[in-house]
N, C-alpha and C positions, 0 to 999 in steps of 0.2 A: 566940683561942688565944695561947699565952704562947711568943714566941721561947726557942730554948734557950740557957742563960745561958752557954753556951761562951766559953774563951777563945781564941783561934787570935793565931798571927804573924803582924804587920804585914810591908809588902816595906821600911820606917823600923827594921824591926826591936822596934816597939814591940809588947806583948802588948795586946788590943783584944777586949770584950766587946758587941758589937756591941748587945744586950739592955738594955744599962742605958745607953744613949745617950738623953737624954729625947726626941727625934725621929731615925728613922734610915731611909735606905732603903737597902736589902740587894739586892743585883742578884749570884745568881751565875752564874758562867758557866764553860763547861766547857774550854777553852784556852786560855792565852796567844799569842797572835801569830798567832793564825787571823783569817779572813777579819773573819767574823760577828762575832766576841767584840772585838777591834781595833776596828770601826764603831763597836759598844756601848759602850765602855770610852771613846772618842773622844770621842761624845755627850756621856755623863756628866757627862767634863768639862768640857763647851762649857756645861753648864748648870749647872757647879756652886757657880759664885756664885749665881745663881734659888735651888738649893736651899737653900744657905745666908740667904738672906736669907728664906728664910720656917720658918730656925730646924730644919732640917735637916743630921744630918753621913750624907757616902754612905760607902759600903764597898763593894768589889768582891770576891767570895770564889771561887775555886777551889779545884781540888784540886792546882796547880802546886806548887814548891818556892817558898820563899820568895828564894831566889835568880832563879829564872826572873821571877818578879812582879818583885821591883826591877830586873830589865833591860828591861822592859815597859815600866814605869813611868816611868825613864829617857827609853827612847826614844820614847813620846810624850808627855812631860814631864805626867803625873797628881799631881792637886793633891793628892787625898785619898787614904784607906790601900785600899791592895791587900792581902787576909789570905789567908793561905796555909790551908787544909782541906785539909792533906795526909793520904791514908788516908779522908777521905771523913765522919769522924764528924759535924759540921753534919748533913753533905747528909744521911747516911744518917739521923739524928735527923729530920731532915724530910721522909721519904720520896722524894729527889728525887736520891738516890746511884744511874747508871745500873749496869750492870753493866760496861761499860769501865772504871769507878772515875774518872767523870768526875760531874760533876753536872749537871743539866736546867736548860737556860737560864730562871731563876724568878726575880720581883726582888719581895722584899719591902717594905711599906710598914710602920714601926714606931711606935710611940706612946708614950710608957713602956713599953717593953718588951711591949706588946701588939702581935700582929698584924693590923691594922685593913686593911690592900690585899693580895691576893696577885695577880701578873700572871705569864701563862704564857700559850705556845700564839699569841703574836703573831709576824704575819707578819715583820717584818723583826727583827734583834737592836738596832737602833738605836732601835727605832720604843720599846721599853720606859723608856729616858731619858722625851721627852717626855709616854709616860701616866702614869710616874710624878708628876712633877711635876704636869701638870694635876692627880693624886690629891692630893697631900701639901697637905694645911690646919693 
């Protein structure tokens, strides 16, 4: 399946097409500064040299404002872009827009712009960093 070519804002402020990244893994998650999503977003980072070094860039997407994401980002110093899906278009393209107009804790694995891992439905929100990465070749 073909990621959607969307562009959403970075919490850098940069515009970011998450799709044409030649390796990407996409983790979204449905709140800023909640329990679960903070653990997640935490991890990410702890392993986001690993991911970079096997030629992967992450993205973390919500449906926050992009001001709430760079106060996140801020305060637990995230290396990589936080994109702002505000109004839900991504998620709702990928089936994964709840009806609160949050999105389903889902983290994609990317390939040129192909969707090769989807993960969902894992017990912890932290535990989806690590199977990422075991995935990402």
């Amino acid at each position: 399946m073909k990621f959607p070519e969307l562009e959403l804002t970075a919490h850098t402020g940069e515009i970011v097409a998450p799709a044409r990244a030649p390796k990407a893994v996409v983790y979204f998650f449905p709140k800023a500064f909640t329990t679960g999503c903070t653990r997640e977003t935490i991890r990410f980072n702890e392993l986001y040299d690993k991911f970079r070094e096997k030629g992967y860039e992450v993205f973390g997407v919500s449906t926050d404002s992009v001001e709430t994401l760079k106060k996140f980002a801020e305060k637990y110093g995230v290396r990589f872009k936080l994109l702002s899906d505000k109004g839900g278009r991504l998620a709702s393209q990928l089936g994964i827009l709840r009806p609160t107009g949050t999105a389903e804790r889902v983290t994609y694995i990317l390939n040129g712009g192909e969707v090769v891992h989807v993960l969902r439905g894992l017990k912890s929100a932290d535990e989806h960093a690590d199977r990422a990465l075991e995935l990402a070749k």
